[in-house]
C-alpha positions in Angstrom: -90.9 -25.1 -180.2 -89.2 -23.2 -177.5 -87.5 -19.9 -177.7 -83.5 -19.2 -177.1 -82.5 -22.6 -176.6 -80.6 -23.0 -179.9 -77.5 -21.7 -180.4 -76.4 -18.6 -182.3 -72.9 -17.8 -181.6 -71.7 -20.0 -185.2 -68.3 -19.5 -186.1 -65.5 -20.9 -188.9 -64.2 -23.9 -187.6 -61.7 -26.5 -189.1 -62.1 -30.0 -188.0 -59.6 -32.5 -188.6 -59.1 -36.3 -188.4 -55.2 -36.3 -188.1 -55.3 -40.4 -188.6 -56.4 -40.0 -192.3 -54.8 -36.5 -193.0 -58.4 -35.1 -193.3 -59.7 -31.2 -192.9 -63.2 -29.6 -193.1 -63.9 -26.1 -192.6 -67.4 -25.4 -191.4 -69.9 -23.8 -189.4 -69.6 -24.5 -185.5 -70.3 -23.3 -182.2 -67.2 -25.9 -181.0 -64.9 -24.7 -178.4 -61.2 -24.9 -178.9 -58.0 -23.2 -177.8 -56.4 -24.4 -180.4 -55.9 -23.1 -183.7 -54.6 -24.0 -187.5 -53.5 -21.7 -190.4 -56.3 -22.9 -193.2 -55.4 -22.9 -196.8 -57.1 -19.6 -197.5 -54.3 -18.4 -194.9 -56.8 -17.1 -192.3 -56.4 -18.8 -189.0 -59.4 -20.7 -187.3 -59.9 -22.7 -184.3 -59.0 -26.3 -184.4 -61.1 -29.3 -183.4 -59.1 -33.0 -183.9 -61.2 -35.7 -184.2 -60.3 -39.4 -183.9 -63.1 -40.6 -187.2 -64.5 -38.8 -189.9 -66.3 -40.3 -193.3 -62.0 -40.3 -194.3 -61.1 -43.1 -191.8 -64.8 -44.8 -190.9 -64.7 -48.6 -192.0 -68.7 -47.4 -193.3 -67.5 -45.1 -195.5 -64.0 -46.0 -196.8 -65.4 -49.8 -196.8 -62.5 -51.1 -195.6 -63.2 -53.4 -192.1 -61.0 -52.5 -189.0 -61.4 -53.6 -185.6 -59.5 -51.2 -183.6 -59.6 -53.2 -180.2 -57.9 -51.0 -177.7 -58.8 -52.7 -174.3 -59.3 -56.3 -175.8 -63.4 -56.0 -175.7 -63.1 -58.1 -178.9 -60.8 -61.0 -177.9 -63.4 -61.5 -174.3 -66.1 -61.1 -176.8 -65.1 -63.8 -179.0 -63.6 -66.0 -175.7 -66.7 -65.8 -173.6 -68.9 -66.5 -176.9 -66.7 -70.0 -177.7 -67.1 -70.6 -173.5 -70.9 -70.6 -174.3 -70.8 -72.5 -177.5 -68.3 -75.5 -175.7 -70.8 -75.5 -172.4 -73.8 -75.6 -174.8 -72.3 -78.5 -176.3 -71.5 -79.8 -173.2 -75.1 -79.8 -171.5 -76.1 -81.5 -174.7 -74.1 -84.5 -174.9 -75.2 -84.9 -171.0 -79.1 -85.3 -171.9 -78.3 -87.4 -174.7 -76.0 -89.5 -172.1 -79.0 -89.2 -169.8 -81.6 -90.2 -172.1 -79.4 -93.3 -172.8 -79.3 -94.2 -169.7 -82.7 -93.8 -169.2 -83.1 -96.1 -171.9 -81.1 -99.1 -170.7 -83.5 -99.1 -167.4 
């Protein structure tokens, strides 16, 4: 393993997912200028997060799909596009094959 390439400079940090109204204070080397008053009434840098195991569909087993630029909606709409021209090239080679057959 290499020498000096891990970190050393660990420091209290509180991490909080403001969506679910949850805070963890830990161990971090985490840069913030931001800070919070923690419930042992020290204060400690502050690092908001948008998911933690409070809000993640994985953990809390509820299912969102939280769809900000529509990735979903052309996900599903170019999927269906697929599906009808699939059908489409199918019902042509039976139509072909029929035709075929009349000859």
């Amino acid at each position: 393993m290499k020498n000096n390439i891990h970190p050393t400079d660990y420091r209290p940090v509180v991490f909080s997912d403001e969506v679910a109204g949850f805070a963890f204070l830990t161990q971090s080397t985490a840069q913030t200028n931001e800070t919070i008053k923690w419930e042992d009434g020290n204060e400690y840098p502050l690092i908001k997060m948008h998911i933690s195991s409070a809000s993640h569909p994985f953990f809390t087993g509820e299912e969102k799909i939280i769809d900000t630029e529509g990735r979903v909606d052309r996900f599903k709409a170019k999927f269906a596009a697929a599906e009808a021209r699939k059908v489409e090239l199918a019902s042509k080679a039976i139509k072909a094959k029929a035709k075929k057959a009349e000859r």
